[in-house]
C-alpha positions as CSV (number, residue, x, y, z in Angstrom):
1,X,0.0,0.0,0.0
2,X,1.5,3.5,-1.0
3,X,2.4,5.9,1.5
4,X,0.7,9.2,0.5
5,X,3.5,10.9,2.6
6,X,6.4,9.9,0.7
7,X,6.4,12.1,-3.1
8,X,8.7,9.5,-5.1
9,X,7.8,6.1,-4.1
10,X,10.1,4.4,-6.6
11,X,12.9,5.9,-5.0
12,X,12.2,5.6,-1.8
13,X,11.7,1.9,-2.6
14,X,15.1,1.5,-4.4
15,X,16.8,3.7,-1.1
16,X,15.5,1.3,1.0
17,X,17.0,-1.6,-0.9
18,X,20.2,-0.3,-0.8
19,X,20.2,-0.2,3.0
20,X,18.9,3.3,3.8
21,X,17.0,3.7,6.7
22,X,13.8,4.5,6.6
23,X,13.8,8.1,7.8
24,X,16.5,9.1,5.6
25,X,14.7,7.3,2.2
26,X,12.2,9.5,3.1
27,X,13.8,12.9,3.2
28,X,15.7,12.0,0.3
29,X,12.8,11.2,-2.0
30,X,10.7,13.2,-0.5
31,X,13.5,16.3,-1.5
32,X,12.5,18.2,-5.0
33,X,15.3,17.5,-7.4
34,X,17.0,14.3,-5.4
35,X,19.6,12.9,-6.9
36,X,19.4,15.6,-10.2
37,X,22.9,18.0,-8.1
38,X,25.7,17.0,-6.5
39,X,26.9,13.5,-6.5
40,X,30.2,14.6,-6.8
41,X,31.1,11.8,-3.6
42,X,32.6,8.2,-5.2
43,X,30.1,5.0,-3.7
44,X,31.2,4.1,-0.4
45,X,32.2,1.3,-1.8
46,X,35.1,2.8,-3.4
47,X,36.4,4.1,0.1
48,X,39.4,2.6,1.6
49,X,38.3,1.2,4.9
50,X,40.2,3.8,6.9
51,X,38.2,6.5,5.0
52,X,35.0,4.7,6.0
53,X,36.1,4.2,9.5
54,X,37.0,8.4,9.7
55,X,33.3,9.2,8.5
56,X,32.0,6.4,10.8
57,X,34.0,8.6,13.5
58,X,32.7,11.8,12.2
59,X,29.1,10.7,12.4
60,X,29.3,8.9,15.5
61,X,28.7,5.7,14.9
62,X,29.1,3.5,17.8
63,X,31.1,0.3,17.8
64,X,32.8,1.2,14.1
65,X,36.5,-0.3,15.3
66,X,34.8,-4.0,15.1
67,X,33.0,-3.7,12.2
68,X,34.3,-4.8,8.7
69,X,34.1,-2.3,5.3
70,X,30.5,-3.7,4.6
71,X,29.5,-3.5,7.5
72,X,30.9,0.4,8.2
73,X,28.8,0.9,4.8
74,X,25.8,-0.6,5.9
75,X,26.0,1.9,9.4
76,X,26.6,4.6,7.3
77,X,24.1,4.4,4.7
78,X,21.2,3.7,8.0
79,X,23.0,7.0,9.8
């Protein structure tokens, strides 16, 4: 059943796939023009594990010494 709250439900669906919270798929598709400017980031899959460890830091995600690459993407892309 479609949420009349959300604007663009196909990308909120596809945000969600990829691991985003809920919350933030909603901001994001929800945003006029998301995903149209900017984007100048590489995937966080390109990151070396040490940069994905400093934005875990910088975000303050708990626990981020023990986790592994996918897993510090996975906390960040839910953040």
């Amino acid at each position: 059943m479609p949420d009349n709250r959300i604007k663009n439900e196909a990308q909120y669906e596809a945000l969600r796939n990829q691991g985003y919270s809920k919350e933030k798929s909603a901001r994001i598709a929800n945003t006029p023009d998301a995903g149209k400017k900017g984007g100048k980031a590489k995937p966080y899959e390109d990151w070396t594990k040490k940069e994905l460890y400093a934005q875990a830091k910088n975000v303050g995600i708990e626990g981020r010494s023990k986790m592994d690459k996918a897993t510090l993407i996975k906390a960040l892309r839910s953040n």
